[in-house]
N, C-alpha and C positions, 0 to 999 in steps of 0.2 A: 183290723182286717178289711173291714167295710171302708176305708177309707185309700188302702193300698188296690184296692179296686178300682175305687173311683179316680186315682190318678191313673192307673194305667190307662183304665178308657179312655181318657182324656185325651194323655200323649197318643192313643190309636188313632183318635178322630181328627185331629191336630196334625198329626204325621200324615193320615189321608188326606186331609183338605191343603195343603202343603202339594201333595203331591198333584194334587188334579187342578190347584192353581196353577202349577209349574208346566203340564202338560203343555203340547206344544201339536198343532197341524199342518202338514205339509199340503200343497194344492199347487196342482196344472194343469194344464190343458193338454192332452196326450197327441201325437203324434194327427189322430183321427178328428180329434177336437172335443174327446168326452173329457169330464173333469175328473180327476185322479188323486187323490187324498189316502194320507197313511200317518200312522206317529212315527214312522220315519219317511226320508224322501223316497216316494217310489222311483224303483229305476226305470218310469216311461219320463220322471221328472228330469231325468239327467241330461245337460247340457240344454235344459230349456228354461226358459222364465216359471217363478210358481213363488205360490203368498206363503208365510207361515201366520196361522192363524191360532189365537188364545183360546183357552178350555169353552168360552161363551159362543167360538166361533168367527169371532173381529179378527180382521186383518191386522196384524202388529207390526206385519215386515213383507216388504216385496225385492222380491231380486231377480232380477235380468238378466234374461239368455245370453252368456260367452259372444265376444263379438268375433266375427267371422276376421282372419286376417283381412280382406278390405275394407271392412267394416271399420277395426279398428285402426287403420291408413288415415281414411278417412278423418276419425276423430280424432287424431291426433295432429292430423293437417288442419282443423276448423280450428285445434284450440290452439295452435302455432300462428292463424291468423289473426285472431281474434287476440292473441298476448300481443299480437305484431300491432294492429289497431292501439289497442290502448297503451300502448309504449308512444306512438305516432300522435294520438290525443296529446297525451302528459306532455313531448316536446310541445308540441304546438302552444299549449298552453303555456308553458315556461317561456319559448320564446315571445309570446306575446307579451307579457307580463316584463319582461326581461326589456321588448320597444318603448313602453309603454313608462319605463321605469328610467330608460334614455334618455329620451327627448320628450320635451316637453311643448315641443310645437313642428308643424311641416318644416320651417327655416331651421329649424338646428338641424334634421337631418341633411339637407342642402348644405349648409355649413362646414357639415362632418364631410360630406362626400367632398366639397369643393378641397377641403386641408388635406383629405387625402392622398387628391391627386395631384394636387401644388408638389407634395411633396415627392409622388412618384415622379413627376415632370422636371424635377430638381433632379434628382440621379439620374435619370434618362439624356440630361443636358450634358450631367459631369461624364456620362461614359461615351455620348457623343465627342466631345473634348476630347478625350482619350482617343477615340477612334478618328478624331483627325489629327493626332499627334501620330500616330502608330501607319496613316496612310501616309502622313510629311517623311517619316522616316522610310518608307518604304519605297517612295521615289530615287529617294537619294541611295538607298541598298542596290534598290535597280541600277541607277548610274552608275555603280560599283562595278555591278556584277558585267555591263557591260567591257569596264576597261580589261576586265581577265574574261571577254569572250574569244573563244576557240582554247583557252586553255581550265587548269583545275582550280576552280574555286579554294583561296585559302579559308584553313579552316577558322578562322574570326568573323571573315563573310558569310560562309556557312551558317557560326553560330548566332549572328546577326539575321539572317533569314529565316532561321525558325525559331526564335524569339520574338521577331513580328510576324509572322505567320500566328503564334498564339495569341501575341495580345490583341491583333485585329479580331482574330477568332473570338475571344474572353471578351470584347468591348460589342463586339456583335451578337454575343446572348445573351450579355444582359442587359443590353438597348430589347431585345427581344422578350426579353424576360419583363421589362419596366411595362412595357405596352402589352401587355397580354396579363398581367395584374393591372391597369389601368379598367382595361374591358372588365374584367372580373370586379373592380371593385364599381365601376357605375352599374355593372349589373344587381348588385347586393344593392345598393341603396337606391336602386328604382324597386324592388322588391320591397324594400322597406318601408319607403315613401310610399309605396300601395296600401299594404300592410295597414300601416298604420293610419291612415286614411281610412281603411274596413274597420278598424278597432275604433277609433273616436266619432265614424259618422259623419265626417268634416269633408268638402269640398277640395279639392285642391286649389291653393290661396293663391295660385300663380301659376303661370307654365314653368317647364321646370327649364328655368335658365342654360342656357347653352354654355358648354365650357369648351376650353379651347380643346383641340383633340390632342393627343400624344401623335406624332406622323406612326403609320401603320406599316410602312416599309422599310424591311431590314436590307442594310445590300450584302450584298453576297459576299463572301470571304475573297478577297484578292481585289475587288473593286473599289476604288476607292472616289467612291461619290463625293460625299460630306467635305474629301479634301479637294475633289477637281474645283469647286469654285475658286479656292484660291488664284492656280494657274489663269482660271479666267479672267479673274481681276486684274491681273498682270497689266497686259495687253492693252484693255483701259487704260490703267496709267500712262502709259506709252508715249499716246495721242497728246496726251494734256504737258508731258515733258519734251515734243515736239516743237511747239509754238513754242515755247520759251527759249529752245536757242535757235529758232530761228529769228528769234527778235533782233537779236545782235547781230545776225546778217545781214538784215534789211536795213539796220543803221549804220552799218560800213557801208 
């Protein structure tokens, strides 16, 4: 019997010291700025900041006042900047790492940039071509179009003029198109040539060589520049097939 005693006590003191470890205190600052504590939150605690404090009194946990709608605008804009920065770091780093991992000296990037634009300067040349095929043709349509002037264009002439209407059109964007990725692309490897110059610490080992330009002027649809030199060549010749029969003149 004395011993069914003695466990029960036990389990009561046990079951109490259980319970006033568990205990729990709420604490804030009220409205007026007195401190305000309860074993539950008091309602002057509500929608404010306040500590919960263990049976000894120690703060265990604090939690902070609801944020005001522009409160929370706010924080949600600082932590949208701030993901935005460290996304902008990580490239930065990558692409450094990524130059660095390219070239292995200022001349290779000169190198790369000069191949590049050799080669844009190579199609830029072949739709030049093109574009003085398509103005040669386009003389000779005109000449056409003159012999049926005052009456109706047949429709073969027709479809002969808007066919070079397009490909003059098509040879003139992408002569347009070649030079305006030329720009873009000396633009990327002067940025790089910097770049990388900041990343290694290094002097630039040279000025940066001049390359030949891409010409910057597109002519206008219907004008045909690229081919009027021909016509002017003509004319030249002329002169130089002149003397020559007058030579046999002047020997009779």
């Amino acid at each position: 019997m004395r011993l069914i005693s003695t466990l029960l006590f036990a389990s009561t003191t046990l079951l109490a010291m259980g319970a006033s470890a568990q205990m729990r205190i709420f604490c804030c600052d009220d409205a007026s700025g007195r401190k305000v504590c309860g074993d539950f939150l008091p309602e002057a605690c509500q929608g404010r900041a306040y500590e919960e404090r263990d049976n000894r009194g120690f703060v265990s946990k604090t939690v902070e006042a609801p944020l005001t709608p522009e409160q929370q605008a706010r924080r949600e804009a600082e932590a949208l900047k701030k993901e935005a920065d460290a996304k902008k770091a990580a490239e930065e780093r990558r692409r450094s790492l990524a130059l660095l991992s390219t070239y292995s000296s200022e001349k290779d990037i000169i190198s790369a940039r000069d191949r590049a634009l050799a080669e844009l300067e190579k199609n830029r040349k072949e739709s030049q071509l093109r574009l003085d095929e398509a103005n040669k043709r386009k003389k000779k349509i005109d000449g056409d179009k003159e012999f049926y002037k005052g009456k109706p264009l047949p429709e073969d002439v027709k479809a002969q003029v808007r066919d070079n209407e397009k490909e003059i059109a098509a040879q003139q964007s992408a002569i347009a198109t070649k030079v305006k990725e030329a720009e873009e692309v000396r633009a990327k490897f002067a940025e790089e040539r910097k770049r990388y110059l900041e990343l290694t610490g290094k002097k630039g080992a040279e000025p940066e060589p001049a390359t030949p330009a891409i010409p910057r002027t597109v002519i206008p649809a219907g004008v045909a520049a690229p081919a009027a030199a021909a016509p002017a060549a003509a004319p030249a010749a002329a002169p130089a097939d002149k003397p020559a029969g007058d030579k046999p003149a002047g020997k009779s």
